[in-house]
C-alpha positions, 0 to 999 in steps of 0.5 A: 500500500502507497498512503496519501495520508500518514495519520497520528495524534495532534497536541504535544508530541513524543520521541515515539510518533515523531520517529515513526514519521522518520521512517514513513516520510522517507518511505512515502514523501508523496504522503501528507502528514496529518496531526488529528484526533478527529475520528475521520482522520483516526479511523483506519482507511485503505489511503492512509497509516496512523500510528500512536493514535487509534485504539489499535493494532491492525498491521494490514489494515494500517494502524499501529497504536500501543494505548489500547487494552491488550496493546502488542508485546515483544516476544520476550513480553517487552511492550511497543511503541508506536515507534518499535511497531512502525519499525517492525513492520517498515524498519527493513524497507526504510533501511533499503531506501537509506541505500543498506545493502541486503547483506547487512539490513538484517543485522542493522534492523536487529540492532537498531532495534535492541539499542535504539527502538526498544529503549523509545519504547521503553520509556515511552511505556513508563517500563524505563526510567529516564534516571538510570542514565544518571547525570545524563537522564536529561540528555537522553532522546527521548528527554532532547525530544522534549525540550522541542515542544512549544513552550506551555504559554505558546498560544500561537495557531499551529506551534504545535504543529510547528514544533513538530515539524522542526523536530521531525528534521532533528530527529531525522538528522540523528537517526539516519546519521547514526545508521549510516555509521552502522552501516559504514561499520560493517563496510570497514568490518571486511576490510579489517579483515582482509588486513588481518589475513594480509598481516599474518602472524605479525602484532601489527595490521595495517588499514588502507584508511582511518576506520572502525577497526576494534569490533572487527578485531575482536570478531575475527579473534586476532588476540595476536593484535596490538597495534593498527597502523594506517594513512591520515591526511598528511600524516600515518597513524599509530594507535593501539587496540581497546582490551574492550568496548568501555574503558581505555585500557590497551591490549599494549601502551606505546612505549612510556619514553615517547609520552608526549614528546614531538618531532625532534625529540621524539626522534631523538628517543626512538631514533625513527626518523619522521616520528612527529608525535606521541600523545601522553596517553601512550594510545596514539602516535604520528610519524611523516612516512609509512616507513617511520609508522611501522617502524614505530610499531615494531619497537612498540611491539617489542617493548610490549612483548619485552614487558609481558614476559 
């Protein structure tokens, strides 16, 4: 079906309406979004889809609400909101027009699902608290989403609407930015592991690009790993590997003599020409030339397998 209308509620508006219609005004641009709660606009018809509104959950007949007694669940018995139904039912079609390869749609539909859908969810169903995030609860989706609505002495015709649709653009903006650096992420995933098959037995791949590479690392089980080498601008980069997805503890430091030392002196204690940074940190480190950048790496592997025995 090809709606004319996309149908949900008007009044104040929440994360879970407003990134329903992310999705379906992607999918259907031609589509007018109406915001009503008149009944000849939330009863369900063959020209449009209403979501969040409707006392329903009808897929083929198009209507996906979640206030209605005996509202759909999860399998796990988690409850939808507008938002999960609409991207159960058009999450696969809405990554096919954002350009998603099929090879990866299904694993990017899954995961967008667990760590971004179901937390809207959630919250939109009072089943999460916004204050386990802490110190962070007020940056929160769902929370920036609130800070768009008009103010409560806004009495001007149509803010509402408005609002809506400023949001609508901000949403949009994050959610499709977010999934083009998951997609981006799968694409560096083969080419990380065609560098580690290149790299052998050796503790350092090289990366024909800067990219996601610690995800495919630890995928592909190459635990032999501890340094990534690759081209930057003008410049190489030295960088070493995250032992795990928090936290900033390496596989390997660079070596602690470089800590924070440049150009000259730098060279002058690692005695690799073109060697022109080392950050303090002992995570990253520069050099001129590809040559100095694997040089580099060697005697910071060296000094790292020297430690560990």
């Amino acid at each position: 079906m090809i709606p004319d209308f996309l149908v949900t509620h008007s009044g104040g508006f929440h994360a879970d309406e407003l990134l329903s219609s992310v999705v379906l005004t992607r999918l259907f641009p031609q589509a007018r979004l109406v915001r009503s709660r008149a009944p000849e606009w939330i009863t369900a018809g063959a020209d449009r889809i209403i979501y969040d509104v409707g006392g329903a959950y009808d897929a083929e007949g198009g209507i996906f609400d979640h206030h209605q007694r005996g509202a759909p669940v999860r399998e796990d018995g988690q409850p939808y909101s507008s938002f999960g139904l609409i991207w159960k039912h058009y999450g696969r079609a809405y990554l096919s027009a954002l350009g998603v390869p099929d090879a990866h749609a299904e694993m990017m539909h899954a995961s967008f699902d667990a760590k971004f859908v179901l937390p809207v969810d959630l919250m939109d169903n009072g089943a999460l608290n916004p204050s386990v995030a802490g110190p962070l609860a007020d940056l929160t989706f769902p929370a920036l989403i609130e800070t768009l609505k008009p103010v409560f002495d806004d009495n001007e015709p149509g803010a509402d609407d408005r609002a809506f649709q400023a949001a609508l653009s901000i949403a949009r903006s994050f959610v499709e930015a977010g999934l083009a650096q998951s997609a981006a992420k799968l694409r560096a995933e083969s080419l990380v592991f065609q560098a580690i098959e290149a790299a052998g037995p050796s503790h350092v791949v090289e990366l024909p690009m800067g990219m996601p590479f610690r995800a495919a690392i630890v995928k592909a089980g190459a635990d032999h790993l501890l340094f990534v080498v690759h081209p930057r601008d003008r410049d190489w980069c030295l960088t070493g590997i995250r032992r795990a997805d928090e936290g900033f503890e390496l596989r390997a430091d660079l070596p602690a003599a470089w800590a924070g030392l440049s150009n000259g002196e730098l060279e002058a204690v690692c005695g690799v020409e073109g060697a022109s940074f080392c950050h303090k940190g002992l995570f990253i480190a520069a050099a001129k030339t590809r040559e100095a950048a694997l040089a580099m790496a060697e005697l910071a592997v060296r000094e790292a397998l020297s430690s560990a025995s």
